[in-house]
C-alpha positions as CSV (number, residue, x, y, z in Angstrom):
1,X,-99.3,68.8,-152.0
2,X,-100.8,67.7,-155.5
3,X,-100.2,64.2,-154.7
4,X,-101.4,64.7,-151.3
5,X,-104.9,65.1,-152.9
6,X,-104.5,62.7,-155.2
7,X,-103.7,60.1,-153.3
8,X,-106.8,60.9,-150.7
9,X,-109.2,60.7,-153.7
10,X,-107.8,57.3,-155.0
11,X,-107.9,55.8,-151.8
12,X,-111.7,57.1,-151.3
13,X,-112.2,55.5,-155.2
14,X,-111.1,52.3,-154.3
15,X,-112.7,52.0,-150.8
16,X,-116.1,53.0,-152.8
17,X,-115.3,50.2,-155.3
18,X,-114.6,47.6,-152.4
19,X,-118.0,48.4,-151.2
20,X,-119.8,48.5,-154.7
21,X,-120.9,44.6,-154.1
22,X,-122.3,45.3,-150.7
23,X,-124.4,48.3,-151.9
24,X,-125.7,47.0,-154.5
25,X,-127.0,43.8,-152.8
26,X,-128.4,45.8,-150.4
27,X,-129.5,49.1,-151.5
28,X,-133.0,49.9,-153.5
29,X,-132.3,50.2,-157.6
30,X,-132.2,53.9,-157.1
31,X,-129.6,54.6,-154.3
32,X,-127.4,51.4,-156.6
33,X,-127.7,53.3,-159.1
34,X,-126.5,57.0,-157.5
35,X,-124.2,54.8,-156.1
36,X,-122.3,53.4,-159.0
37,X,-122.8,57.4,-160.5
38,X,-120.9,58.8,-157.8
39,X,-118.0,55.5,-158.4
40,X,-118.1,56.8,-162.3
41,X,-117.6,60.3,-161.3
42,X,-115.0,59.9,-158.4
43,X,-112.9,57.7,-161.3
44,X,-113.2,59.9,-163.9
45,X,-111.7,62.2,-161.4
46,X,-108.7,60.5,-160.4
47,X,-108.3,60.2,-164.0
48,X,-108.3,64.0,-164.9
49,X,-106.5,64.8,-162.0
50,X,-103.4,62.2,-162.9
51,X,-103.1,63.6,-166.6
52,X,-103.3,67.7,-165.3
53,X,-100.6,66.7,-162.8
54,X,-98.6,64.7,-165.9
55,X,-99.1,68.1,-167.5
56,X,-98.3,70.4,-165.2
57,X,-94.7,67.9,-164.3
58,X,-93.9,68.0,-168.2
59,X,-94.9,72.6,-168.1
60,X,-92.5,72.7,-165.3
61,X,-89.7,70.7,-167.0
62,X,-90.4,72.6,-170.0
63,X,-90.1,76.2,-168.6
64,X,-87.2,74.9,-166.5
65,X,-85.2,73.5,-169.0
66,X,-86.3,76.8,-171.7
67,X,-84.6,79.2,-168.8
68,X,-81.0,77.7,-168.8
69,X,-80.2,77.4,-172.3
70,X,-80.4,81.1,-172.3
């Protein structure tokens, strides 16, 4: 289900970056400027969320592997 969620928000990032010409051609300095904000912010989420989810992966591994050795 993690990469359910993942998935939506990269999709949603790159549609907003396919549109970043058109809005900021069209749009006043201010809404441009919330609008490449809201780009920053949406990739820096993707980001996070793809290293927790490489971190939780390697936990799960971890405690997996930890329980049959003993």
């Amino acid at each position: 289900m993690r990469l359910v969620w993942l998935t939506a928000i990269s999709v949603l990032a790159v549609v907003m970056a396919v549109f970043t010409p058109y809005v900021l051609r069209t749009e006043s300095t201010w809404q441009a400027a919330a609008w490449l904000l809201m780009l920053t912010a949406t990739a820096v989420g993707v980001a996070v969320l793809i290293r927790a989810e490489l971190l939780v992966r390697r936990l799960e591994r971890t405690s997996n592997g930890d329980g049959s050795k003993t």
